[in-house]
Structure formats: structure tokens, C-alpha cells
PyMOL CGO cylinders between C-alpha atoms (Angstrom):
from pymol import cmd
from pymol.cgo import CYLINDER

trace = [
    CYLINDER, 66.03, 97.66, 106.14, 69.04, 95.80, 105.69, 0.3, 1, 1, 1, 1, 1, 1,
    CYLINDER, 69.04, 95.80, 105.69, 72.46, 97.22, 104.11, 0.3, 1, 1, 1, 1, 1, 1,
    CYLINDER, 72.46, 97.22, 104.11, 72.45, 95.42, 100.51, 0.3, 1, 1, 1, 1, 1, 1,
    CYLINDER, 72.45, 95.42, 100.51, 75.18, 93.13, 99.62, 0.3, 1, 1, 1, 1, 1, 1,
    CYLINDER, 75.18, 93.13, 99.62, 78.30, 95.22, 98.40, 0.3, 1, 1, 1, 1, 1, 1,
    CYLINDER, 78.30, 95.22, 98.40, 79.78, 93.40, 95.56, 0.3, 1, 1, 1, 1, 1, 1,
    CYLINDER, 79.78, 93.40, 95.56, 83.16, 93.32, 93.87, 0.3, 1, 1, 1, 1, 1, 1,
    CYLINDER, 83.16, 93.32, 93.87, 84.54, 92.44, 90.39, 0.3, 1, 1, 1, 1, 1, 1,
    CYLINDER, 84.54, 92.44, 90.39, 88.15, 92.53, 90.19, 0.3, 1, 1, 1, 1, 1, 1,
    CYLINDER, 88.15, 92.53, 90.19, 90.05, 91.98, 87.74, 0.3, 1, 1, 1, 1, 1, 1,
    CYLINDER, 90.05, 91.98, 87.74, 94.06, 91.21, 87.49, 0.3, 1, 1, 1, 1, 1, 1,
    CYLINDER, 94.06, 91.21, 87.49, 96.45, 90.44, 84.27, 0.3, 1, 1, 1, 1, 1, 1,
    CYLINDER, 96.45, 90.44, 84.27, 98.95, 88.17, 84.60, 0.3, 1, 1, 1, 1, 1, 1,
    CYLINDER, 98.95, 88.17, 84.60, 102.51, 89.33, 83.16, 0.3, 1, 1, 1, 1, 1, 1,
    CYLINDER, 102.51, 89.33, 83.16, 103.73, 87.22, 80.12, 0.3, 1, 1, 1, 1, 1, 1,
    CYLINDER, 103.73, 87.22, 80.12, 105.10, 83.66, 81.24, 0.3, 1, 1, 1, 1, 1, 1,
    CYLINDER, 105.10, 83.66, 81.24, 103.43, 84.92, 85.10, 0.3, 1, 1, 1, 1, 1, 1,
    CYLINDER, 103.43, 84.92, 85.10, 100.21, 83.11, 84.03, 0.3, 1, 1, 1, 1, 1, 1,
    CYLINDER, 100.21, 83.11, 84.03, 100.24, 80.26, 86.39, 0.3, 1, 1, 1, 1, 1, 1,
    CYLINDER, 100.24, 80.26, 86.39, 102.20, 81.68, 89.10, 0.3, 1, 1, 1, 1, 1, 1,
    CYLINDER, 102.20, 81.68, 89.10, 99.56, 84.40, 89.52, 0.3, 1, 1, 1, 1, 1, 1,
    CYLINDER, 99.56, 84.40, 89.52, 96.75, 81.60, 88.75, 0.3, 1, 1, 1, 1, 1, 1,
    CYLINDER, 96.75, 81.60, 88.75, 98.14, 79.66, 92.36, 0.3, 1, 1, 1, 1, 1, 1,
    CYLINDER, 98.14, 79.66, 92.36, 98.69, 83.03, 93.97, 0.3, 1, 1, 1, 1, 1, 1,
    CYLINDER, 98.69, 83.03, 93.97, 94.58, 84.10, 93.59, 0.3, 1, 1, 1, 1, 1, 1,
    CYLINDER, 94.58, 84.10, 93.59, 93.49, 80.31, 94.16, 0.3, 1, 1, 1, 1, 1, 1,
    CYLINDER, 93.49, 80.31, 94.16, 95.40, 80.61, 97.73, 0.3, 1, 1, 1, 1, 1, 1,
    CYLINDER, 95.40, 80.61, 97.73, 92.88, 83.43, 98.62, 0.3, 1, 1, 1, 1, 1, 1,
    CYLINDER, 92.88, 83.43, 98.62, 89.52, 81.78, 97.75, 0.3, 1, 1, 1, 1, 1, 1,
    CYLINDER, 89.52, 81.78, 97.75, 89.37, 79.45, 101.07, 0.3, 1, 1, 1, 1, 1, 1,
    CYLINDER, 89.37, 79.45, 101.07, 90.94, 81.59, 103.35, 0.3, 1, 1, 1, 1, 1, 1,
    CYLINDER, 90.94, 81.59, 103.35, 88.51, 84.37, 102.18, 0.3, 1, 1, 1, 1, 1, 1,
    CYLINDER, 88.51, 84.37, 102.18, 85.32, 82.20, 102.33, 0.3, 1, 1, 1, 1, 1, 1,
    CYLINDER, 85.32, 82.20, 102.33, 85.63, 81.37, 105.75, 0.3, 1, 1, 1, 1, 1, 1,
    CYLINDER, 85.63, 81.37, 105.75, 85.53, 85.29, 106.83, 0.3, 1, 1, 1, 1, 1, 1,
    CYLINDER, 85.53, 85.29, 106.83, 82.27, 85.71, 108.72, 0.3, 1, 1, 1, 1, 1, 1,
    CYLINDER, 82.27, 85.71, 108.72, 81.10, 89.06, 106.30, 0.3, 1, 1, 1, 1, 1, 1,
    CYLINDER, 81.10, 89.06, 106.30, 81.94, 86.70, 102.89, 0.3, 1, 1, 1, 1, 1, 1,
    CYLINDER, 81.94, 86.70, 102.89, 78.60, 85.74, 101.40, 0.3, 1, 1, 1, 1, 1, 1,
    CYLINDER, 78.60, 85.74, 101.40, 80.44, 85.17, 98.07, 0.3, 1, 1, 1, 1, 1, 1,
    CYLINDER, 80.44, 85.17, 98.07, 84.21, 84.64, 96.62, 0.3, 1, 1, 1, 1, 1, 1,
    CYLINDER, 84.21, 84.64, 96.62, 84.38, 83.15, 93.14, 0.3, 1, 1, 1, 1, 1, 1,
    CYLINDER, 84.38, 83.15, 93.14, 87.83, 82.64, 90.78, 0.3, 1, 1, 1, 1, 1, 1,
    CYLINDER, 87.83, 82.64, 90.78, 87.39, 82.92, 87.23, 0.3, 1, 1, 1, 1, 1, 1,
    CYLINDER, 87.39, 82.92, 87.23, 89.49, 82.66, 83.93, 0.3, 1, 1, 1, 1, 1, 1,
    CYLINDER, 89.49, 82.66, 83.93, 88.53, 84.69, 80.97, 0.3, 1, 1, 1, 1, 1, 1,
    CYLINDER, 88.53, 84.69, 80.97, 88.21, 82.20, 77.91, 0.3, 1, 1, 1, 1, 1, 1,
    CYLINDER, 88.21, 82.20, 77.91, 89.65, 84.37, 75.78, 0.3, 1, 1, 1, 1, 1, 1,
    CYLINDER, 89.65, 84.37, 75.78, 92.60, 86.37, 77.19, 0.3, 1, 1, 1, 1, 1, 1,
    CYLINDER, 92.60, 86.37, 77.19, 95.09, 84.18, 78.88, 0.3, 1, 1, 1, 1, 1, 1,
    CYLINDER, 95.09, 84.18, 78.88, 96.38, 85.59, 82.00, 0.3, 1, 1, 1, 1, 1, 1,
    CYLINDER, 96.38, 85.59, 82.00, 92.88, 87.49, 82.90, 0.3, 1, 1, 1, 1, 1, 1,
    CYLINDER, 92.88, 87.49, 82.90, 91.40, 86.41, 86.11, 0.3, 1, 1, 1, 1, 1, 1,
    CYLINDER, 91.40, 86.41, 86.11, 88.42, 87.87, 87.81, 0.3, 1, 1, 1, 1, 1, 1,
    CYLINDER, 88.42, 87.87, 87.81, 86.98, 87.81, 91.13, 0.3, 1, 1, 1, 1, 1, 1,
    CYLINDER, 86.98, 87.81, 91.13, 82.95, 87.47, 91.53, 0.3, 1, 1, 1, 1, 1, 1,
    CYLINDER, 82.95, 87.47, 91.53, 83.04, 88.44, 95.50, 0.3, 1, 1, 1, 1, 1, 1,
    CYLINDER, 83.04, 88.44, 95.50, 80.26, 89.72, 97.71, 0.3, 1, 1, 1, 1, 1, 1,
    CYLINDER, 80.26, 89.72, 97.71, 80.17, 90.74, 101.05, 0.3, 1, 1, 1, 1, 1, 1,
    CYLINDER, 80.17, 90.74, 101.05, 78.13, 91.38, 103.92, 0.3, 1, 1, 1, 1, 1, 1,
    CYLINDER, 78.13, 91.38, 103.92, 78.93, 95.61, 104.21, 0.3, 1, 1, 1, 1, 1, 1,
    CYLINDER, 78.93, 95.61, 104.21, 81.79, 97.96, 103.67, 0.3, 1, 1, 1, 1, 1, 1,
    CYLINDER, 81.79, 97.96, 103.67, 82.85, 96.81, 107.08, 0.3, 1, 1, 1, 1, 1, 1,
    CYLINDER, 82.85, 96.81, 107.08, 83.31, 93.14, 105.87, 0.3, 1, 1, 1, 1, 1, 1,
    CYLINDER, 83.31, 93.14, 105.87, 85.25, 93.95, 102.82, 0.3, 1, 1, 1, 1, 1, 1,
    CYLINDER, 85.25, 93.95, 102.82, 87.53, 95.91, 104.81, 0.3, 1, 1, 1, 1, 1, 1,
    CYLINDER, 87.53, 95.91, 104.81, 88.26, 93.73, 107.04, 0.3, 1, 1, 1, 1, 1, 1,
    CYLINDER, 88.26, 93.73, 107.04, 88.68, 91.31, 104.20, 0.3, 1, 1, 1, 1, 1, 1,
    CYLINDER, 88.68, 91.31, 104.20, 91.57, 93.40, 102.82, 0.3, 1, 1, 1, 1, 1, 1,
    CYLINDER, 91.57, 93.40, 102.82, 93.30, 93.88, 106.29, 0.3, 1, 1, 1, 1, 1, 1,
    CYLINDER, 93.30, 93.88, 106.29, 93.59, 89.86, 106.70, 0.3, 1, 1, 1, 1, 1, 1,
    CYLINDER, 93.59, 89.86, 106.70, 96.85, 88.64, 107.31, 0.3, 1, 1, 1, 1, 1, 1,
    CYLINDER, 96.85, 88.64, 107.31, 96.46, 86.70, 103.56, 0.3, 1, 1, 1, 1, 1, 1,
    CYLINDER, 96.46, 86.70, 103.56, 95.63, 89.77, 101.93, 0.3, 1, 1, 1, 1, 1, 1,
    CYLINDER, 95.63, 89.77, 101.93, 98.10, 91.53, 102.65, 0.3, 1, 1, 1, 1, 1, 1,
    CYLINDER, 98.10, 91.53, 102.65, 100.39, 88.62, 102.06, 0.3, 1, 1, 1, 1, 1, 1,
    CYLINDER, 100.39, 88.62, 102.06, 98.97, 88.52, 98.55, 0.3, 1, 1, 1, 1, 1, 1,
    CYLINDER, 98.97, 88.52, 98.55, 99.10, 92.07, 97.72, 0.3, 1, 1, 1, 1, 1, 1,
    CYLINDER, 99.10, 92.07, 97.72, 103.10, 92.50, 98.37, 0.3, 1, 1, 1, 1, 1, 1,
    CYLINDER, 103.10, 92.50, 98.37, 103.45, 88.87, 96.04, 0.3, 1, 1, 1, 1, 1, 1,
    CYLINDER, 103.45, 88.87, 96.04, 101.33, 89.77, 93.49, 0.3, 1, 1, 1, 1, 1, 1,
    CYLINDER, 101.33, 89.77, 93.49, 103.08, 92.83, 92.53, 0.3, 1, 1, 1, 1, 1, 1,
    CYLINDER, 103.08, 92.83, 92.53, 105.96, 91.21, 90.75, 0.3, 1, 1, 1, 1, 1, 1,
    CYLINDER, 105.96, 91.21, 90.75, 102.97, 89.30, 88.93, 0.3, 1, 1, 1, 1, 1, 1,
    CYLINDER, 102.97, 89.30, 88.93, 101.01, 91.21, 87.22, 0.3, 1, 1, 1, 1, 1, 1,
    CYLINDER, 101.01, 91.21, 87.22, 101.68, 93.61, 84.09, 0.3, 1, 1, 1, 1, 1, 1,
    CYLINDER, 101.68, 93.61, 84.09, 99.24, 96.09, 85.58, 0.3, 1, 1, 1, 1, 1, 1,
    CYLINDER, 99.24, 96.09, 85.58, 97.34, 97.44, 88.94, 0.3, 1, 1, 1, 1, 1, 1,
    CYLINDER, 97.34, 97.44, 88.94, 94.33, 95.40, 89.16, 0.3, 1, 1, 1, 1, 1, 1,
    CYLINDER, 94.33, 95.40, 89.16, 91.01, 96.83, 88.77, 0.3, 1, 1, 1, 1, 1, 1,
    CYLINDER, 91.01, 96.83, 88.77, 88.04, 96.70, 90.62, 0.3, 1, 1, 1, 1, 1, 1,
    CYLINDER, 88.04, 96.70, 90.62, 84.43, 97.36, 90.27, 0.3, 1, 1, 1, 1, 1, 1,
    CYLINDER, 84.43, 97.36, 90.27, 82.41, 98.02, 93.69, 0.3, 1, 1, 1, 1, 1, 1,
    CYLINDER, 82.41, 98.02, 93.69, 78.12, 97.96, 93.03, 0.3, 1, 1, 1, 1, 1, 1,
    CYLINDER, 78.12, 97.96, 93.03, 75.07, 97.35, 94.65, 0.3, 1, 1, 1, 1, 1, 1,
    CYLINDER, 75.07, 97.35, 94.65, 72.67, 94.82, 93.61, 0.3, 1, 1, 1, 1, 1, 1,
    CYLINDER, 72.67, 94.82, 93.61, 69.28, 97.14, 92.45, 0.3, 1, 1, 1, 1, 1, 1,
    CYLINDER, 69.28, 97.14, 92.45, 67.07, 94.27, 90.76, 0.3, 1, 1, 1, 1, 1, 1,
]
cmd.load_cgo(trace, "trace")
């Protein structure tokens, strides 16, 4: 049987008057991270109601992908420029499809 698809929410909050800078910073990682071979899924998103709340829709392949994902050369890049970003550590939600 095949490992199901590990998928990740996560969720970041922009500091006040950070909005767009942090906006750029988590568009530069959607192409990069769709061309990794374990990325089956990597979607931006912008709550409509809270300015300065972005999510990430991702999924990937296995554990192994995602890990691999976060030990990229543009991860890591994002991680240490984010930091000054956002008002808060970023959350994240790991699941398994069931139904």
C-alpha cells in the first residue's frame, strides 16, 4: 500500500506595516518548492479577513519529501528572513488525508 500524502497547513502573521514584505517573501517559495520531485502540492493563500495572515495548502509525497523540502537552500534562506517579519512563530498543522 502506498504511504498517504502528508499534508501541511501553515500558517504565518505578518508584523504591522510587514504585510507585503512577508507577502513577496512566501510568494518567492511557491516555484522553487513546486519543482521539488516529493511536492504534489504548494498553494499561497490570503485570509479575507485578517490582513497579514497567509497560509500554506502544501502536500507532499512522505516525511522524507517534506524534509528535504525544509533543508533546501530557499528554505533555509526564508526561515532566517522571515524572522524579522512576522509578529509570531508560524504554525503548522501536519495530517493525513482519511476520506
Amino acid at each position: 500500500m502506498d504511504e498517504p500524502l502528508l499534508t501541511v497547513i501553515a500558517e504565518f502573521w505578518a508584523r504591522p506595516a510587514s504585510e507585503e514584505a512577508l507577502r513577496a517573501l512566501l510568494m518567492g517559495l511557491v516555484a522553487p518548492s513546486r519543482k521539488e520531485p516529493g511536492c504534489v502540492q504548494y498553494d499561497l493563500h490570503v485570509d479575507n479577513k485578517e490582513a497579514g495572515h497567509f497560509l500554506f495548502y502544501e502536500n507532499w509525497r512522505s516525511q522524507a519529501a517534506l524534509d528535504e523540502h525544509v533543508a533546501t537552500p530557499h528554505f533555509k534562506d526564508f526561515q532566517a528572513r522571515a524572522a524579522s517579519l512576522v509578529r509570531e512563530p508560524p504554525r503548522a498543522v501536519f495530517a493525513s488525508r482519511i476520506g
